[in-house]
C-alpha atoms as one frame of an Amber mdcrd trajectory, in Angstrom:
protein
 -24.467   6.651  15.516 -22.825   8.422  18.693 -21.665   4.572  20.047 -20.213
   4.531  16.480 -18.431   8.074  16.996 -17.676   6.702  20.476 -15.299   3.988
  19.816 -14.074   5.976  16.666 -12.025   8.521  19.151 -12.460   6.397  22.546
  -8.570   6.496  22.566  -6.096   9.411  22.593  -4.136   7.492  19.693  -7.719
   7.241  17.729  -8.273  11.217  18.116  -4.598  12.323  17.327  -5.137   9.825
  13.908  -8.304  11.309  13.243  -7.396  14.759  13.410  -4.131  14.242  11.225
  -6.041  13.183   8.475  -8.757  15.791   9.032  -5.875  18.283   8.600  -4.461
  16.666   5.714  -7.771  16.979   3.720  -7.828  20.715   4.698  -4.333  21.719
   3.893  -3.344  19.382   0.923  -6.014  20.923  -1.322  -5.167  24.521  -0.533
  -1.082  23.624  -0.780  -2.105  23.102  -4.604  -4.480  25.784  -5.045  -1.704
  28.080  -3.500   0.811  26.769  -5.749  -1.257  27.067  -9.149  -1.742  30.591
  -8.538   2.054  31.144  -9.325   2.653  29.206 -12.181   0.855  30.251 -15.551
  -2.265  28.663 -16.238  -1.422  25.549 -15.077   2.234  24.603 -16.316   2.589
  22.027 -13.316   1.728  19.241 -15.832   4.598  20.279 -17.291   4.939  17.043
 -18.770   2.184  16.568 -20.976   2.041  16.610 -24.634  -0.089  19.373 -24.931
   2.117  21.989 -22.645   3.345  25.125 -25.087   5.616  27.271 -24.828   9.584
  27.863 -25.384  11.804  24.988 -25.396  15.392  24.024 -25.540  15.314  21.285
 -27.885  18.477  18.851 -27.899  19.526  15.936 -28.899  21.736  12.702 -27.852
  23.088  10.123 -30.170  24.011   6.372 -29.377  25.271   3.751 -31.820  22.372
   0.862 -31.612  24.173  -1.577 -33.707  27.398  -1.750 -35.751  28.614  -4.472
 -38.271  31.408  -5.314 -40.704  32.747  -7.414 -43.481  35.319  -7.831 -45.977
  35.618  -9.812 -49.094  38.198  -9.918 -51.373  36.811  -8.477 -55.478  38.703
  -9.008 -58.233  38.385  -6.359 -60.985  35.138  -5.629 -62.334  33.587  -7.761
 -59.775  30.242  -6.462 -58.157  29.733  -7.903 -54.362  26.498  -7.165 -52.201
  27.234  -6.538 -48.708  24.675  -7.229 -46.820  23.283  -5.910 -43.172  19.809
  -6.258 -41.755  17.889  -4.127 -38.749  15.038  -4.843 -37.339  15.380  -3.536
 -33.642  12.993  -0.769 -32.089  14.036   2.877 -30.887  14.455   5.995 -32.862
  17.264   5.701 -35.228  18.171   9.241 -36.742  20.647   7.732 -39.322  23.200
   4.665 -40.871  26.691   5.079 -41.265  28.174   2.774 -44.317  31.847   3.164
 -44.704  33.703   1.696 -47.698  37.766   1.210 -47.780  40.184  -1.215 -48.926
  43.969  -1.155 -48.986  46.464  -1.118 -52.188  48.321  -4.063 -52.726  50.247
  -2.545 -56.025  51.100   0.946 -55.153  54.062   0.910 -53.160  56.380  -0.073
 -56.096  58.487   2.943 -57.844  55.198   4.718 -59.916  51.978   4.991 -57.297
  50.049   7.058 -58.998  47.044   4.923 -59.739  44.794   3.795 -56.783  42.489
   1.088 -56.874  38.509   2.523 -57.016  35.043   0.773 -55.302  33.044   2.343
 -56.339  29.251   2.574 -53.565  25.926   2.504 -54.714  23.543   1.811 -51.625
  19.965  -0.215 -52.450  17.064   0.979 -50.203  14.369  -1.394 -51.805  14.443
  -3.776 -48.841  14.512  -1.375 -46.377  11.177   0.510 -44.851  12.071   3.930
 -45.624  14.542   6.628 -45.711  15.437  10.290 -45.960  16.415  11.171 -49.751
  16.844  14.636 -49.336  20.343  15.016 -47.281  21.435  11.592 -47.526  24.208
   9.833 -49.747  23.496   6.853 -51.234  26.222   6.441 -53.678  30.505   6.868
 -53.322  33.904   6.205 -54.779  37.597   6.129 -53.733  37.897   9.197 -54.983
  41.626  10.524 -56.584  43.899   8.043 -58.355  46.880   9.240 -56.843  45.813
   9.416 -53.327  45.410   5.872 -51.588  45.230   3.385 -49.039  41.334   5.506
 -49.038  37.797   5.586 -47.327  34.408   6.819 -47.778  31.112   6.909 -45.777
  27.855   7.008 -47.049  25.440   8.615 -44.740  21.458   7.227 -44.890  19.267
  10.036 -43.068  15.850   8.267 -41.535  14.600  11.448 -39.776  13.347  14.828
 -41.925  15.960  17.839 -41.248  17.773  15.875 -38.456  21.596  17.653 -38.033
  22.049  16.759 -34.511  22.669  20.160 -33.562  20.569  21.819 -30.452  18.094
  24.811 -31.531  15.082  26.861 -29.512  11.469  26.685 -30.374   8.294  27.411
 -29.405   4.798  26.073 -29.172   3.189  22.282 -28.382   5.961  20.447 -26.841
   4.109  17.105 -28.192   4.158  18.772 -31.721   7.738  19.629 -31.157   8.943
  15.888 -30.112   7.015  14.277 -32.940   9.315  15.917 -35.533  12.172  14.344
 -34.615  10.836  10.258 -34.680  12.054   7.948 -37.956   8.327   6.766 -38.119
   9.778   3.750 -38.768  12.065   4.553 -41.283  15.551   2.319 -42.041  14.511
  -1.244 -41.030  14.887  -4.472 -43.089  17.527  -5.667 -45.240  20.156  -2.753
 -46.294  22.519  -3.795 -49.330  25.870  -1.862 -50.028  26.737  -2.915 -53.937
  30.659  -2.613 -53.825  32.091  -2.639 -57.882  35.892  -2.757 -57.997  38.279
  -0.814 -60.325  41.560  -1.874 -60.284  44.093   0.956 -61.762  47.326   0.287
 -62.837  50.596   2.151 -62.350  52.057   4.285 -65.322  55.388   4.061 -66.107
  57.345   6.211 -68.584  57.354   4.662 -72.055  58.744   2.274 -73.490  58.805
   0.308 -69.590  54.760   1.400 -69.554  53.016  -1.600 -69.214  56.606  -3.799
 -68.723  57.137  -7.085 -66.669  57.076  -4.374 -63.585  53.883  -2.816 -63.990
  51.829  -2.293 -60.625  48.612  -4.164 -62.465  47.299  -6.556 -59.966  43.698
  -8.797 -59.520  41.866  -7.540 -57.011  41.468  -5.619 -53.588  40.018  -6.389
 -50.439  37.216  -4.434 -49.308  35.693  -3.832 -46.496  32.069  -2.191 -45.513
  31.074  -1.130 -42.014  27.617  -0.042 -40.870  26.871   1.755 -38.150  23.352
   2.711 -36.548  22.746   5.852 -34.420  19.787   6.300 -32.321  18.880   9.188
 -30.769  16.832  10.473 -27.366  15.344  13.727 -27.924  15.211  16.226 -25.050
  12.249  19.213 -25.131  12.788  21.188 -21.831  11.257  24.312 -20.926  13.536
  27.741 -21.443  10.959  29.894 -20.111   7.245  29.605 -18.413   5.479  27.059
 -20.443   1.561  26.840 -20.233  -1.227  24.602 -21.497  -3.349  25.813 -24.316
């Protein structure tokens, strides 16, 4: 045993090594025993699920995928547009914008815009939001054209975007805001076109000048926002 000790410090470099790590097992255990004692209850994991306290709870929002089409309808037509998501990452909601121009109402009487009328299908996709969310549109006012509209498909409960304070499990808190797998599959935007004709003062109302025409072109745009949530401590945090 002492030849063993012997050629363990025989050199200076051996005994200056040796006693470096024999103060690094002394000190680095009371550094964090020091340190605990001024933080509450042990808030230095201040990462983990199970840390509560206050928070500042916010959020930021990135568009994961966007798409678009147009096809021309001719009145009465019905046309499925069609967009499918699959990808991963929290996706808070879906954008699906409807407009189309007017290719009769820049003659002498515009006074009757062209309507497509929305109506969103959900069955192919994996889940959505119902409360909050619009699933259905139209043009809107006859007199008030070229026109959009955007249908808005919530996949998180309550999600606004907006930043707000709370308290308690920060795990608890982050879990609220995930789509669980909501919005994925095969999303179908059923487009029905109304074409609206002019009015004219009698006796030219209908006439070889009316503003009657076949169709519209109309186009649908999706967009997909995901969103990163951020739960940072406002105050002392602690683990319960």
């Amino acid at each position: 045993m002492d030849t063993i000790v012997e050629k363990w410090f025989s050199t200076r470099d051996q005994k200056i090594t040796w006693g470096i790590s024999l103060a690094f097992f002394i000190i680095f255990p009371l550094y964090f025993a020091n340190i605990a004692a001024f933080l509450p209850d042990g808030a230095m994991i201040e990462g983990g699920e199970s840390v509560t306290g206050d928070w500042d709870v916010t959020f930021e929002e990135t568009d994961v995928a966007t798409s678009e089409s147009t096809e021309f309808l001719m009145d009465g037509e019905e046309f499925e547009f069609e967009f499918m998501f699959n990808d991963p990452g929290n996706i808070a909601y879906v954008e699906v914008t409807v407009s189309h121009g007017e290719t009769d109402e820049s003659g002498q009487w515009p006074d009757q815009c062209d309507n497509a009328v929305g109506e969103m299908d959900m069955s192919g996709v994996s889940g959505h939001v119902e409360s909050g969310s619009t699933n259905s549109g139209e043009s809107g006012s006859p007199n008030e054209c070229p026109t959009s509209y955007t249908m808005v498909i919530l996949l998180i409960e309550n999600y606004t975007g907006d930043s707000y304070e709370a308290s308690g499990s920060k795990g608890e808190i982050q879990s609220m805001w995930s789509d669980d797998g909501n919005g994925r599959g095969d999303w179908v935007c059923m487009i029905t076109l109304e074409t609206r004709s002019g009015s004219k003062p009698l006796p030219l109302d209908p006439g070889p000048l009316s503003n009657n025409e076949d169709g519209e072109e109309i186009t649908v745009s999706w967009r997909v926002v995901g969103v990163e949530v951020s739960v940072t401590p406002s105050v002392d945090v602690s683990v319960s």
